[in-house]
N, C-alpha and C positions, 0 to 999 in steps of 0.2 A: 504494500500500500504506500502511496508516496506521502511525502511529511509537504506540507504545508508550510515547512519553515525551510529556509535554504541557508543552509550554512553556520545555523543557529541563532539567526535573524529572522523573524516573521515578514514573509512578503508581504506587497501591497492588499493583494486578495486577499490572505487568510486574517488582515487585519479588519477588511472590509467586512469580509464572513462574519468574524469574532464581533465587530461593531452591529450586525445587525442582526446577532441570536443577542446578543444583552437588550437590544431595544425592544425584539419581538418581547421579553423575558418581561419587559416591563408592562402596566396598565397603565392607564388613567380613569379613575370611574368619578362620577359625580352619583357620592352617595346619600340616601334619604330625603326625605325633607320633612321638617320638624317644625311645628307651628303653633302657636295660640291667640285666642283671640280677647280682644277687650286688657290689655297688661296694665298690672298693676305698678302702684308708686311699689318705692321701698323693699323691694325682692332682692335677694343675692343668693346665687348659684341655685336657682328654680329649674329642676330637668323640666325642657321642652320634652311633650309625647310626639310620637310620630303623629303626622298629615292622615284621619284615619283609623286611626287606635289610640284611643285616650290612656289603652293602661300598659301600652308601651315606649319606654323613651329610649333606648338602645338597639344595634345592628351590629350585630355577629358580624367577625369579619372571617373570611375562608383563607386567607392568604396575608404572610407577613408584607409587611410595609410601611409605607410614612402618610401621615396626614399633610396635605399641601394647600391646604385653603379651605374659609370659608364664607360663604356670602348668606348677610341678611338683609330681609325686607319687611317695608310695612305697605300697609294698604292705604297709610295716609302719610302726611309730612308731620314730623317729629316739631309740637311748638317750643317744646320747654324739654331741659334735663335730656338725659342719654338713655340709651339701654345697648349692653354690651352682650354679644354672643358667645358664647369660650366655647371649645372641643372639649369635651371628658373623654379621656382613653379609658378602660376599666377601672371606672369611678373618679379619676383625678382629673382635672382640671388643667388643660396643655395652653403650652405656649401659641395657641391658634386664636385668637379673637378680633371679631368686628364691631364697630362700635356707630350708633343709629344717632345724629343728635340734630339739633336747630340749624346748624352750617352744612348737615351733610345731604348728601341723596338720599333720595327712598331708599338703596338699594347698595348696601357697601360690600366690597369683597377685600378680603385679607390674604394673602398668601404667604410662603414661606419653604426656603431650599426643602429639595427631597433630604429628608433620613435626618432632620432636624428633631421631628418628633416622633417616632418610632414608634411601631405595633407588633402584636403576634398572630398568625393564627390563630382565631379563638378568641379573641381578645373581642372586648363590645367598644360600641362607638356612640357618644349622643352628643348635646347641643345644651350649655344652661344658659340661663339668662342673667345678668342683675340690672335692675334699675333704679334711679335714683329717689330722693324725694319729691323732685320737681318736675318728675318724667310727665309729659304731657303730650297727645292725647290720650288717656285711659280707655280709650274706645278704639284705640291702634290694636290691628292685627297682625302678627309677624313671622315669617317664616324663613327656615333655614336650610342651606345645604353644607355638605360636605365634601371637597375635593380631597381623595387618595390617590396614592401611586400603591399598587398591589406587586409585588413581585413572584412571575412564575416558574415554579421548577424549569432548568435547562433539560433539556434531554440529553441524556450521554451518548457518544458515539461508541 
């Protein structure tokens, strides 16, 4: 079988090869979406349920990976106060959050390098919220997603 590598330097091809089984290797999903309606003042770290199921606020995830983003929105414009989104990894509260206020858009998105926040197989995934005292409209409704990179087994030759 001939090597791919000539001389103990990787040629141009098998680097091409190698570059596009890691990409194949990778996902992008845009996962869940997590919503409530009417928010209240004065909330910290309130699980969003999923869109759908009130008496669930987490999603199993099948494959290791990183959280890369997430976006929230409201159905009205924010007059007063904030309300901020976080990612919870299995229960904890990650370095992923967006944040809704009087200067911003309906509709904020956050991002963040892959493998900054990290997951397992198995591991669940939600969305809480906190708001301020001053959070205003109380009749805002808001919803979230989640952007992950999944990564999948290589296949062995």
């Amino acid at each position: 079988m001939p090597s791919m590598f000539q001389g103990g330097t990787p040629s141009a091809a098998s680097k091409d090869y190698v570059d596009a089984q890691i990409a194949a290797a990778i996902s992008t999903n845009q996962i869940g979406q997590w919503g409530k309606d009417n928010i209240a003042i004065d909330q910290t770290a309130v699980d969003l349920p999923l869109v759908g199921d009130a008496t669930r606020s987490t999603i199993p995830m099948v494959r290791r990976g990183s959280v890369i983003g997430i976006a929230i929105s409201s159905n009205a414009p924010i007059s007063a106060g904030t309300i901020t989104a976080t990612v919870v990894v299995d229960g904890t509260p990650v370095a992923v959050s967006a944040q809704l206020s009087s200067t911003s858009a309906q509709t904020v998105v956050a991002e963040v390098a892959a493998e900054t926040v990290t997951f397992n197989a198995g591991s669940v995934i939600g969305v809480n919220i906190t708001t301020n005292h001053t959070f205003a409209p109380v009749t805002a409704d808001v919803t979230a997603t989640v952007l992950t990179q999944e990564l999948q087994a290589l296949p062995v030759a």
